[in-house]
N, C-alpha and C positions, 0 to 999 in steps of 0.2 A: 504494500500500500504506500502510496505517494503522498507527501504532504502537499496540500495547496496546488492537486493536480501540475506538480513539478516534473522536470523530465528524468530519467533514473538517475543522473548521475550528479544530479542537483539535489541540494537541501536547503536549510536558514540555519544561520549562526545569527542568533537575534533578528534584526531586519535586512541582514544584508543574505542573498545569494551567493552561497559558496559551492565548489563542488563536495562529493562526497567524502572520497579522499583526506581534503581538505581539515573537514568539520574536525574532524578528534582530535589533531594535534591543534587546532583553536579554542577549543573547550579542555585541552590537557593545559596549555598556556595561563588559562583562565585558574583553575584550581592550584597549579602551582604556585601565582602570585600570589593567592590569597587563605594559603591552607595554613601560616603561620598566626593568620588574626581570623581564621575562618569563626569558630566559637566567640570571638568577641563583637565582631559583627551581624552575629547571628542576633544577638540579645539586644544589641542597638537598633538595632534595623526592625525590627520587630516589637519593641518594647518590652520584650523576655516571652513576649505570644508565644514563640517556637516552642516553649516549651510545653505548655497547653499540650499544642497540640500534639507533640512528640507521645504525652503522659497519655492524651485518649486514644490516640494510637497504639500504646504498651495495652492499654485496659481493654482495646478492641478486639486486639490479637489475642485472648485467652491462653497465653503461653501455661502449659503446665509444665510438672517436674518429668525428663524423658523425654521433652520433644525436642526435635533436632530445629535448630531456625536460622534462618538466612536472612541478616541485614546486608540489604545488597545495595550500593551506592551508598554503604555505610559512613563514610568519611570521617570523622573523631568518634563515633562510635557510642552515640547517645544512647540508639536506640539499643545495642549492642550489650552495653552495660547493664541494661536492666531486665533484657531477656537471658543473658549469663547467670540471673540470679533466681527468673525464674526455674530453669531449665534444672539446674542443680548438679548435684555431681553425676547423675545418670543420662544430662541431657548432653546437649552440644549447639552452640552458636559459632557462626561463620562469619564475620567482616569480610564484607568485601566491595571491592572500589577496581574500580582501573587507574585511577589515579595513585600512583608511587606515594607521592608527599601526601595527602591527605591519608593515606592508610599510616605513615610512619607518624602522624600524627593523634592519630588512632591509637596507634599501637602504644605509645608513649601513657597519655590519657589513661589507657587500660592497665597498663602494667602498675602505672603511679597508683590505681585505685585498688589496686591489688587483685586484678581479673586474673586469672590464668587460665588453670588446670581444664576447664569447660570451653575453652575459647582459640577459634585459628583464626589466621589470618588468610587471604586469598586474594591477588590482583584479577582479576575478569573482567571480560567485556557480558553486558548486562544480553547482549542479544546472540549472546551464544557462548551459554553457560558451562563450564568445565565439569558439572557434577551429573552424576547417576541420574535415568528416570526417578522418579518417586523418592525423589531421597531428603526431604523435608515437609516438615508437619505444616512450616509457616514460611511462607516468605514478605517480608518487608521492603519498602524501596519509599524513602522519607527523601522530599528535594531529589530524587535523580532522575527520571525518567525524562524531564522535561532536555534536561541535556542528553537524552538516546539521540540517535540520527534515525533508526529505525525501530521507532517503539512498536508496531506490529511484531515485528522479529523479536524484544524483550518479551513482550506478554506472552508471547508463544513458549518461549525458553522459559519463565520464569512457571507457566501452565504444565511442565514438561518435566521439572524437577520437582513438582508437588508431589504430595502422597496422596492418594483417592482419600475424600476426606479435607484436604489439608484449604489453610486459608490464605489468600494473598492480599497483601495491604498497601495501597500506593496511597502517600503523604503527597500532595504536591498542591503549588498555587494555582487557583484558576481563578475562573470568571469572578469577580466581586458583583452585587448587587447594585442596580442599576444609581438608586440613591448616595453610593460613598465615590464613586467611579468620579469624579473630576476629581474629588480632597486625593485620592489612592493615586490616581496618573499625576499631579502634580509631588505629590509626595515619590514615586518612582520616579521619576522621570528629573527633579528639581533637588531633591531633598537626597535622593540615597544615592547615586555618583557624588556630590560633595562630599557626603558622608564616608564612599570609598576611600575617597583619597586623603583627606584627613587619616584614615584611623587606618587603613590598610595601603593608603599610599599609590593603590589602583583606583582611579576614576573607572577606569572604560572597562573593568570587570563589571562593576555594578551598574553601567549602563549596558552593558549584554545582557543581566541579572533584569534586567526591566523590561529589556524587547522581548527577550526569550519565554518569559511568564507572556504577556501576549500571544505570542507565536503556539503554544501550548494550547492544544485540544480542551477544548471549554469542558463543562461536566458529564454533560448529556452525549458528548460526541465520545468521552474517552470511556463510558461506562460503555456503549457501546461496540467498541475497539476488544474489549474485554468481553464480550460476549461473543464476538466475531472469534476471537482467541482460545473461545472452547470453554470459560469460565460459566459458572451457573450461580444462581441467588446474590447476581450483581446489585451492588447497592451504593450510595456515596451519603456521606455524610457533609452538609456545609456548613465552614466553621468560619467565624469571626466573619458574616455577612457574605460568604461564600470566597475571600480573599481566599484564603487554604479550602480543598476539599481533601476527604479520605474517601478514597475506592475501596470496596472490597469485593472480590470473587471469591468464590469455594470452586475446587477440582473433585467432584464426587464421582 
């Protein structure tokens, strides 16, 4: 499936037309600059919201003791953290990123907190996943999909590593409600590139961070995308006036 009826070897990198090729080492560039203040940003740009919704996202996924779970486009490893503690010593969670520096920032985060024994690490690309059919109870993807180049290809892969049974959670920003959308666009588009380059010193990551949420399959489209994907008892929750939405599929 093609974004925005584009030609195969075309995508977007926020507004701009790039080829395919292209896109990942422009999105790798993006999280390198800014995987050092990534969590600090996170909390400003947001007002500490992220974590909202990270917390209804942990309580969505029913993580028990024994189940295996994949934070995927995990990057410092929020969500990471706290399925390591549901899972227990019989479970196992996965980090994992394509991103180098954002996993070693992860990985750091995790170790400092005293994660181990239940917890790997893994670089992957999200649209063609390195792990077994069926080989997780839960898969999570908080902030990432929006940066896939071929999210058909992710939901596919991520529908393909599930266990029958098992649930899939996409965290990401979408469409806001039609009443906050000029305060939201002015605030992206005016307020959060300053904001980059003050505190992370990149402007023009956080104006990618503004086109790209744009560019992103609204709610209705990507719940659909997810059903196209094989996914059943699709559903989305919208949160903070539909700024963030949570997806979720079951593989039965």
């Amino acid at each position: 499936m093609l974004e925005n009826n584009e030609s195969p070897d075309k995508t977007h990198f926020g507004y701009k037309t790039v080829s395919v090729a292209e896109k990942a080492g422009l999105v790798k560039n993006v999280f390198d600059s800014v995987a050092a203040r990534y969590d600090i940003m996170n909390d400003l740009m947001s007002g500490g919201l992220h974590r909202i919704w990270k917390r209804f996202t942990i309580d969505e996924a029913g993580v028990k003791p024994g189940h295996r779970v994949l934070d995927l486009a995990g990057g410092t490893g929020d969500l990471a953290r706290k399925f390591a503690e549901q899972v227990g010593e019989s479970g196992e969670v996965v980090l994992a990123d394509i991103n180098h520096a954002m996993l070693e920032q992860g990985r750091r985060r995790l170790v400092d907190a005293g994660v181990a024994g239940n917890l790997s690490i893994a670089q992957v690309d999200a649209e063609n996943l390195p792990f077994a059919d069926a080989s997780f109870d839960r898969v999570a993807i908080a902030f990432g999909l929006r940066n896939v180049t071929d999210k058909p290809a992710a939901l596919a892969s991520i529908y393909r590593v599930l266990k029958p049974g098992g649930k899939a959670l996409i965290l990401e920003f979408s469409k806001p409600a039609d009443s906050i959308k000029p305060i939201y666009d002015l605030y992206s588009f005016k307020i959060l590139p300053v904001l980059g380059k003050m505190v992370a010193g990149d402007e023009a990551s956080y104006q990618y961070l503004a086109e790209s949420i744009r560019m992103h399959p609204d709610q209705e489209t990507l719940l659909g995308m997810m059903q196209e994907a094989g996914f059943e008892r699709c559903r989305y929750y919208n949160l903070t006036a539909g700024i963030v939405a949570l997806h979720i599929g079951y593989r039965l």
